[in-house]
C-alpha positions in Angstrom: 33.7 114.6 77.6 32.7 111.3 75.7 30.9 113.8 72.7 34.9 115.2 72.6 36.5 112.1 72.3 33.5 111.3 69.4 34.5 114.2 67.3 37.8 113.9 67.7 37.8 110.4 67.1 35.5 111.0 63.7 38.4 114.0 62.7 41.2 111.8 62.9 39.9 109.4 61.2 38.1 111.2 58.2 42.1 113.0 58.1 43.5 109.4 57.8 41.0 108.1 55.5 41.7 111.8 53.5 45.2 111.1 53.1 44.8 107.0 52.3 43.0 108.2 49.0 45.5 110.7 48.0 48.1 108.5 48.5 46.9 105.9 46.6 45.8 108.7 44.1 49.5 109.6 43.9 50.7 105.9 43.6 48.3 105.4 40.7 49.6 109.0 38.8 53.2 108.1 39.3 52.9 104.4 37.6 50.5 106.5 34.8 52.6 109.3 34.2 55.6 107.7 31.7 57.7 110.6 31.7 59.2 110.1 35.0 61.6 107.7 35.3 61.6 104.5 37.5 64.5 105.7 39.9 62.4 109.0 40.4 59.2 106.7 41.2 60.7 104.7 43.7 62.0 107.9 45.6 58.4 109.2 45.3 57.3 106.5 47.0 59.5 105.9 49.4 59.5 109.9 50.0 55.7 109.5 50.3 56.2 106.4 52.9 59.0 108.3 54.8 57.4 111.8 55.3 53.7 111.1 54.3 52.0 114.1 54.7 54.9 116.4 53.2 55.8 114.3 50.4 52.3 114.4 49.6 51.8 118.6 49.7 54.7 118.8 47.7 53.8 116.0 44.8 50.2 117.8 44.8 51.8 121.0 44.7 54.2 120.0 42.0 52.9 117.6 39.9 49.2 118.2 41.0 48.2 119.8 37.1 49.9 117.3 35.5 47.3 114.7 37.6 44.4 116.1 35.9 45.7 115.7 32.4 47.1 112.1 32.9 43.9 111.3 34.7 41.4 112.7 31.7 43.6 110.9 29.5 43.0 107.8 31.0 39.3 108.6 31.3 39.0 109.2 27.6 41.4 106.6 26.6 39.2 104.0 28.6 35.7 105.2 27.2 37.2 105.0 23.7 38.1 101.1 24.1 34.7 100.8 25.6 32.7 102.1 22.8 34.5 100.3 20.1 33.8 97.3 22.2 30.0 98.0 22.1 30.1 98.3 18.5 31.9 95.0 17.8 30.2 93.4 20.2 26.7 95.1 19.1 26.8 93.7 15.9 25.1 94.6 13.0 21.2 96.0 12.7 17.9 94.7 11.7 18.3 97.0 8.4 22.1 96.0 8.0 21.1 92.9 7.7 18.7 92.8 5.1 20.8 95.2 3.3 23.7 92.3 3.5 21.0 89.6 2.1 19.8 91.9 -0.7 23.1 92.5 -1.9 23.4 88.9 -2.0 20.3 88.3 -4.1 21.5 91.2 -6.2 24.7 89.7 -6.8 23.5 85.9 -7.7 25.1 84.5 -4.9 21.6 83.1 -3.1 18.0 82.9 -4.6 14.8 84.8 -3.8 13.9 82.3 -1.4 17.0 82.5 0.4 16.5 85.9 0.8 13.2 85.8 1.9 14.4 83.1 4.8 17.1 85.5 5.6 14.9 88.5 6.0 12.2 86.6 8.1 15.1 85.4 10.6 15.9 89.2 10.3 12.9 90.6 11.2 12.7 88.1 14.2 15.8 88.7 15.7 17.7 86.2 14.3 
């Protein structure tokens, strides 16, 4: 009897743990999705809080492609902001550097030397 209790014990809770993700995976899709209007949000949720498990069949059932887009939206929207943050916080190369300094020389605006300093703080990593 006690193995019975176990596995139902372990069922229960992997169904409540189940539904505690796609609930909050619903919550997050209704504040992301800004076609819906905030009156029709708050009766989501309190639909979703009043009649959990059928408010969620039918929000997955109705809205449940539209997730997917708004959700690889975000995902690409996200790596975007994190790739031009790399680059501006990357800087500038070894060879972009030099490049910089010898257009500098070329232009009059600092001597041989100069560039020569600026090249050897190059090459070293600054």
């Amino acid at each position: 009897m006690a193995l019975a209790d176990f596995i139902w014990t372990f069922i229960i809770a992997f169904l409540i743990i189940a539904y505690i993700m796609i609930f909050f995976s619903i919550i997050t899709d209704l504040f992301r999705d800004h076609t819906i209007g905030g009156f029709a949000k708050a009766m989501w949720v309190l639909f979703l809080i009043v009649v959990p498990f059928l408010a969620a069949l039918i929000y997955l059932i109705a809205r449940g492609g539209g997730m997917a887009q708004r959700q690889q939206a975000a995902v690409s929207a996200a790596k975007s902001e994190t790739d031009a943050y790399i680059k501006q916080v990357a800087g500038s190369s070894t060879a972009d550097e030099i490049a910089k300094a010898q257009a500098l020389k070329d232009s009059g605006a600092i001597t041989a030397a100069e560039f020569t300093e600026l090249k050897k703080k190059a090459l070293a990593g600054k």
